[in-house]
C-alpha positions in Angstrom: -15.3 -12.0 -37.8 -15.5 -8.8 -35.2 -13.0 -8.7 -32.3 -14.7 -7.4 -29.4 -13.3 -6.2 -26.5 -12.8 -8.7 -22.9 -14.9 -8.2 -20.2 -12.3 -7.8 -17.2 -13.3 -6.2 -14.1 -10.9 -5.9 -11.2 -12.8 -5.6 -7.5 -10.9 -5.9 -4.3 -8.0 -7.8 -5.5 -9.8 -10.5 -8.1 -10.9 -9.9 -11.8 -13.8 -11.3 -13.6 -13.7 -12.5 -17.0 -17.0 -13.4 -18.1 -18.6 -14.0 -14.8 -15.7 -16.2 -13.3 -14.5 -14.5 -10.5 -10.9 -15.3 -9.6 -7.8 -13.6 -8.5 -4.1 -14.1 -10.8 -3.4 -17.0 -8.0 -6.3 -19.2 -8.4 -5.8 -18.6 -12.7 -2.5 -19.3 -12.6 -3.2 -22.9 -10.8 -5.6 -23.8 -13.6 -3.6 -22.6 -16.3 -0.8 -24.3 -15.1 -2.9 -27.6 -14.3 -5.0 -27.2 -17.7 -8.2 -26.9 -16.2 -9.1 -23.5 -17.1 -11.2 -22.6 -20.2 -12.7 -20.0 -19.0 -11.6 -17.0 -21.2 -9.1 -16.0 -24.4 -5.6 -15.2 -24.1 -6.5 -11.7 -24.5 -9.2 -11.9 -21.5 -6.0 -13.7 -19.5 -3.5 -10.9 -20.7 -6.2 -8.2 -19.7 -6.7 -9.1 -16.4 -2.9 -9.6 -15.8 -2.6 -6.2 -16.5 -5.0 -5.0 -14.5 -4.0 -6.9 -11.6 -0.6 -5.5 -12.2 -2.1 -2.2 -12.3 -3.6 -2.6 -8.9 -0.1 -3.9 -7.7 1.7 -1.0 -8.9 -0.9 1.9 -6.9 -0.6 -0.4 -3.9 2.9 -0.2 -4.6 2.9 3.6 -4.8 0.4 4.2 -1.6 2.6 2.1 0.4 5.8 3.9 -0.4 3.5 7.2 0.0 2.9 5.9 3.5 6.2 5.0 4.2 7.5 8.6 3.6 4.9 10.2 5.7 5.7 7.8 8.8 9.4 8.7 8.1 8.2 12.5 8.3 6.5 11.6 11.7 9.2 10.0 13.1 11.2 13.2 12.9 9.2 15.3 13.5 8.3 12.8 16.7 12.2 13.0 17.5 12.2 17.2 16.9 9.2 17.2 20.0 11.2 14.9 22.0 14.2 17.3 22.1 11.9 19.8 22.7 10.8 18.6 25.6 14.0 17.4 27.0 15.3 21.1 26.4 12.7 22.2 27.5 12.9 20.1 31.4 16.5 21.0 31.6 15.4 24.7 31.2 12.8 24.0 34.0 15.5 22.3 36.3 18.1 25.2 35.7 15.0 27.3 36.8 14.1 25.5 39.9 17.8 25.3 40.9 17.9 29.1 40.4 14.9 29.9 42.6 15.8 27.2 45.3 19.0 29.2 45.3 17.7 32.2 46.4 15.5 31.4 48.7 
């Protein structure tokens, strides 16, 4: 008896398992109603894993994401004080020629 390999391919959030397309939602309804017969444990066990995979780099793009809007907001903060030295300079200027004049 050979052992061959499952067929799992994960596209845009739902893995296919010998042409049934489904995401780990709609396979967990019809394990848990019975219903599915579509596939081994190993193909089920596969594409848990791979949906689990995809999970994880969503996982580590968002927290990516999160640092780099955490960056922007500092450096957005950095430019605001900037610019309010920046008008207080301007005013101490103004005052200073106003003065003379």
């Amino acid at each position: 008896m050979s052992h061959t390999t499952p067929t799992v391919v994960v596209d845009s959030g739902a893995s296919v398992i010998e042409g049934a397309e489904m995401n780990a939602n709609e396979l967990a309804d019809k394990l848990e109603q019975g219903h599915w017969e579509g596939g081994t444990r190993e193909q089920v066990a596969t594409m848990l894993r791979q949906q689990q995979e995809k999970l994880n780099k969503y996982e580590l793009r968002h927290v990516a994401q999160r640092d780099r809007i955490a960056i922007l907001e500092m450096q957005h903060k950095q430019q605001q004080a900037e610019i309010e030295a920046l008008k207080a300079e301007l005013r101490l200027i103004d005052e200073l020629v106003r003065g003379k004049k």
